[in-house]
C-alpha positions in Angstrom: -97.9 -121.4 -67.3 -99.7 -125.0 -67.1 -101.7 -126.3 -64.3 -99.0 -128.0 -62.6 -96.9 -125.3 -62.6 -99.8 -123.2 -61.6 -100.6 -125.5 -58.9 -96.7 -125.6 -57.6 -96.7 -122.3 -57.2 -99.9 -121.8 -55.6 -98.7 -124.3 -52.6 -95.5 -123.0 -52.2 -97.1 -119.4 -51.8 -99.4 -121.1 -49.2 -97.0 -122.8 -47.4 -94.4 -119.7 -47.0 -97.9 -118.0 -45.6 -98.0 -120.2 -43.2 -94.3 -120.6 -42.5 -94.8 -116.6 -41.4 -97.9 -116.6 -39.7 -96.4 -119.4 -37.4 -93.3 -117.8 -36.8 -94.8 -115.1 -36.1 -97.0 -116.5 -33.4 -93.7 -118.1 -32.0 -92.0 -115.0 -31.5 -90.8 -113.8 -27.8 -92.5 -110.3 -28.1 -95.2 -109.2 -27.0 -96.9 -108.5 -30.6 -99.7 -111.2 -30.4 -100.8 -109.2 -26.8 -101.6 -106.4 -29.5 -103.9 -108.6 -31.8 -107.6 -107.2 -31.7 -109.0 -110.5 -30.6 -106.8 -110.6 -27.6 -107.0 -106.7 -26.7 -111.0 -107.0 -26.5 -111.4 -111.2 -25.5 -114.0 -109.5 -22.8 -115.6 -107.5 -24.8 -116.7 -109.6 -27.9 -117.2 -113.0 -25.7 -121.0 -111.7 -25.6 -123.7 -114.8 -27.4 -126.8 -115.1 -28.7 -128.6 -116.0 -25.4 -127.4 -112.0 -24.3 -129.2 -110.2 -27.3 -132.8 -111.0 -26.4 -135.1 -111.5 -29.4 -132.8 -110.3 -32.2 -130.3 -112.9 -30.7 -133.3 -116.0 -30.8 -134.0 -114.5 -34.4 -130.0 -114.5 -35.6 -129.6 -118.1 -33.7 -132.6 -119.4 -35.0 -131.7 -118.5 -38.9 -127.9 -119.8 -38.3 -129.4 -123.1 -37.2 -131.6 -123.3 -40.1 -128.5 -122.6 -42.6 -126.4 -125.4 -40.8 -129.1 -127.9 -41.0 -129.9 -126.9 -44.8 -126.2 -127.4 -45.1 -125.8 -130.5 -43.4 -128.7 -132.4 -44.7 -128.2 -131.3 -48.9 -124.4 -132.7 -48.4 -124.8 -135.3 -45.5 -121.9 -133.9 -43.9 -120.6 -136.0 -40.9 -122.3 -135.1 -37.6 -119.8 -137.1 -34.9 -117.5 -134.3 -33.8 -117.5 -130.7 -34.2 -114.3 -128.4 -33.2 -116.8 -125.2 -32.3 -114.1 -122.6 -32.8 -114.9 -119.1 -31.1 -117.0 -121.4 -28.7 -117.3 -118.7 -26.3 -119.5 -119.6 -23.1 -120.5 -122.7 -25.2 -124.1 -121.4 -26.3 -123.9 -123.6 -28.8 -123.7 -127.3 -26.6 -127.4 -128.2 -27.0 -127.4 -126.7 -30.8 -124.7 -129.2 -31.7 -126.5 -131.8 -30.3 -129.5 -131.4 -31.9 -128.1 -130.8 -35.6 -126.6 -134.7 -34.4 -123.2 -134.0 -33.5 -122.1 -136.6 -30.4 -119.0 -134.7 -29.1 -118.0 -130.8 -29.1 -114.9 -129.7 -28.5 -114.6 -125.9 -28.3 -111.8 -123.2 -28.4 -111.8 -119.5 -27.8 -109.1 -116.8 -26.8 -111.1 -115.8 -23.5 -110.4 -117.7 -20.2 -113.2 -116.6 -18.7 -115.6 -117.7 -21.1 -113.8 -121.0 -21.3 -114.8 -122.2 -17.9 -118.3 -121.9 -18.5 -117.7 -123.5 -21.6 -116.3 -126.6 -20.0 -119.7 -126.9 -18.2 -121.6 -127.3 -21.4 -119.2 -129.0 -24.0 -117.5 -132.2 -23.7 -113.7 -130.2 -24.0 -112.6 -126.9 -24.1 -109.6 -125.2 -24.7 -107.8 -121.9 -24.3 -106.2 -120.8 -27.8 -107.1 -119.2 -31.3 -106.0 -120.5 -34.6 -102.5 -121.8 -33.7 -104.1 -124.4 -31.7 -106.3 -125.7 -34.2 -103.9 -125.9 -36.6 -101.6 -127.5 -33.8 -103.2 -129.5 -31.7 -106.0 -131.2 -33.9 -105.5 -133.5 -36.9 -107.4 -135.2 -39.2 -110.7 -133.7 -37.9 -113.9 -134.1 -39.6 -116.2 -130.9 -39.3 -115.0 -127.3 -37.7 -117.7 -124.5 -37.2 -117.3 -120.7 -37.2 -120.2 -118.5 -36.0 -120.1 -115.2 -35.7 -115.9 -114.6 -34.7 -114.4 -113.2 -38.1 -116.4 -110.1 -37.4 -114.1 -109.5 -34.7 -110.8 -110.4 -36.1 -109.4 -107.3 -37.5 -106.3 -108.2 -39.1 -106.9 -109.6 -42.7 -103.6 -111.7 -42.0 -105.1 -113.5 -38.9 -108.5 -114.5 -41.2 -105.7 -116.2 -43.3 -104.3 -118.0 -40.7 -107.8 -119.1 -39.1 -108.5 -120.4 -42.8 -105.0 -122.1 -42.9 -105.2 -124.0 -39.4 -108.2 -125.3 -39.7 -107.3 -126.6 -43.5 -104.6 -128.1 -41.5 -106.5 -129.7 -38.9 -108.9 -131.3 -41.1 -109.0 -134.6 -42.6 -109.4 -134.9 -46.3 -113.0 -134.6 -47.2 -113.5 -132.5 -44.2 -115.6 -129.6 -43.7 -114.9 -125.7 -42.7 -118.0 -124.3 -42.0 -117.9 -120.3 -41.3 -120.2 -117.5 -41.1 -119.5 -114.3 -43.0 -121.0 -110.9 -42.9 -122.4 -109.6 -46.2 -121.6 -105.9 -46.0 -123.8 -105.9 -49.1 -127.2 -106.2 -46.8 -125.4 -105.5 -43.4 -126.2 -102.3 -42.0 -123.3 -101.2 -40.5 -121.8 -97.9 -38.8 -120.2 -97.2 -42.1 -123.3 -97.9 -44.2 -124.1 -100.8 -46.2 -120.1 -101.4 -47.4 -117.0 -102.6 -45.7 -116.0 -101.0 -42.7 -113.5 -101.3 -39.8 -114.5 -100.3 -36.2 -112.3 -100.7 -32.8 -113.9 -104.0 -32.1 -115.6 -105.5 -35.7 -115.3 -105.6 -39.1 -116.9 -106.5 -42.6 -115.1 -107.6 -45.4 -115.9 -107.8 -49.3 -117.3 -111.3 -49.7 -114.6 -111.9 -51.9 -111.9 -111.5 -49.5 -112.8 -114.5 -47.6 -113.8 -116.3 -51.2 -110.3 -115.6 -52.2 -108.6 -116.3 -48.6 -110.7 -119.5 -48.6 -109.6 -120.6 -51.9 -105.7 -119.7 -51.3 -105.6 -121.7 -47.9 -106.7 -124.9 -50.5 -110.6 -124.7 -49.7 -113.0 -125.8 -52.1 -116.1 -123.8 -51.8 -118.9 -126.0 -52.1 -121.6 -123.9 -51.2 -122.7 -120.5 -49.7 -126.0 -120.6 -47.9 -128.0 -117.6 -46.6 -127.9 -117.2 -42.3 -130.1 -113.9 -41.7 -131.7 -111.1 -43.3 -131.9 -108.4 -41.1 -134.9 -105.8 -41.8 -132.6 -103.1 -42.8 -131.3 -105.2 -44.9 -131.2 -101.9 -47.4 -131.6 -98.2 -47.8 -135.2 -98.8 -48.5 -135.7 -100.4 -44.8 -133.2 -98.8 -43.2 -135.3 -96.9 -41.1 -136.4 -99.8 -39.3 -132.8 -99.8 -37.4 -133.9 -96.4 -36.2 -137.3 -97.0 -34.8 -136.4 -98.3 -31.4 -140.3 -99.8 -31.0 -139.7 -101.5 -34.0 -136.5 -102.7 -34.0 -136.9 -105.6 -32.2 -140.2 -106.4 -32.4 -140.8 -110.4 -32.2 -143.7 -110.2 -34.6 -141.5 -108.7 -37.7 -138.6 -110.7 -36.7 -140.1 -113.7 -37.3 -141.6 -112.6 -40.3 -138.2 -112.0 -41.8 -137.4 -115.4 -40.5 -139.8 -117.2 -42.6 -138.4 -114.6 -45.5 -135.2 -115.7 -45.5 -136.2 -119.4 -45.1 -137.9 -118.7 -48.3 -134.9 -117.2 -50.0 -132.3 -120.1 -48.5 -134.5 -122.6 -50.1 -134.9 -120.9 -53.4 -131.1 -120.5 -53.7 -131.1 -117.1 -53.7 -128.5 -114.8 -51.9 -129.4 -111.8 -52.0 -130.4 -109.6 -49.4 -129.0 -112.2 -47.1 -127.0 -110.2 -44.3 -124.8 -113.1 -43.4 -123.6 -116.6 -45.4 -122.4 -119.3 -44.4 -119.4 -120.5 -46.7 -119.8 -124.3 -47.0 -116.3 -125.7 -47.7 -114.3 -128.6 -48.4 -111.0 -129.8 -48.1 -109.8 -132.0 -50.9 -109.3 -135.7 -50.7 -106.6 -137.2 -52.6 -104.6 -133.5 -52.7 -101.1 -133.3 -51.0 -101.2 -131.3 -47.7 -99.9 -128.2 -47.2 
């Protein structure tokens, strides 16, 4: 089969993808009350700010990776759509990586009201809003929400809206758990649990590339200090856990790492990606 061919088929598999995820969405039942995201909106609505100083140390390593990000492609910093804004922790983060206006959305109305104290516009919805209500947008961020999406086909549809609200040349940026390094309940490989998830890497790689995405980079986020069997008893010394001192010191480790291009042991990437000018849409 040649490229063209290759590349027909490709966009008609994408676009009958979406055809079903938005007829499903459209559909007089009460199926999408089932969806995980909607079932446990109060429950996964929880931020950075709530964690105390493993939450500064995750928020202060995600900031790092969007600035490294931001500054090695000089990615346009007018507008952000924050999506899975919750209570907007975000705001002055935005700000200070040079964005001018953020506009948020998440699935929980209670966490959208304090939202709208803090970001210039919020709205109520999940993907079929973005890929609804916005057009032509230059920059969309996604920290720390497909951890909580348990239905492979609603990551698809995430991926899909927001390659639909994007102008060409704009950029998805999304956090992703690395269940290579990320100590979950199930161990240090995939797992689902009632409320979160991780996923293969390449399931999102894959997912990314089918919704048109071109991955133009994957930059490290966090190492966590059971990063591995070998440290793994750090997660079960309460004193230690937490303790400022070592997170920080893993801080300035995966600083080192982000910079040296290196992946591993990062416990979280952030998938840099593109959507292509001078492509048709889909």
């Amino acid at each position: 089969m040649g490229l063209s061919a290759m590349f027909l088929e490709s966009k008609a598999r994408i676009r009958n993808l979406w055809r079903g995820i938005r007829e499903r969405m459209k559909a007089k039942n009460t199926s999408d009350a089932t969806l995980s995201y909607r079932r446990h909106a109060g429950s996964i609505s929880s931020n950075w700010q709530e964690i105390g100083t493993y939450g500064v140390f995750l928020n202060a390593c995600r900031v790092a990776a969007w600035r490294y990000a931001i500054e090695r492609y000089d990615i346009e910093t007018v507008r952000i759509i924050d999506f899975g804004c919750s209570t907007g922790s975000w705001a002055e983060t935005w700000a200070q990586l040079g964005f001018t206006r953020m506009i948020g959305i998440d699935v929980n109305p209670d966490v959208v009201e304090v939202a709208r104290g803090r970001l210039h516009e919020v709205h109520l919805g999940d993907g079929e809003l973005l890929g609804t209500k916005f057009k032509s947008e230059a920059c969309i961020g996604c920290n720390g929400v497909l951890v909580h999406i348990l239905e492979e086909q609603e990551v698809i549809g995430v991926f899909m809206a927001a390659y639909k609200a994007l102008k060409p040349g704009g950029w998805f940026i999304c956090a992703v758990l690395n269940p290579d390094y990320y100590l979950s309940p199930g161990g240090y490989e995939p797992w689902m649990g009632p409320m979160s998830c991780t996923r293969p890497v390449s399931f999102h790689e894959q997912a990314l590339d089918d919704a048109g995405f071109a991955i133009i980079d994957r930059v490290g986020t966090f190492i966590d200090p059971w990063f591995s069997e070998s440290t793994r008893f750090i997660a079960e010394n309460k004193a230690l856990k937490f303790e400022e001192g070592l997170l920080k010191v893993f801080e300035a480790f995966a600083k080192t790492m982000r910079e040296a291009r290196e992946l591993r042991p990062f416990s979280e990437l952030l998938f840099v990606c593109r959507k292509p000018s001078g492509r048709p849409g889909r």
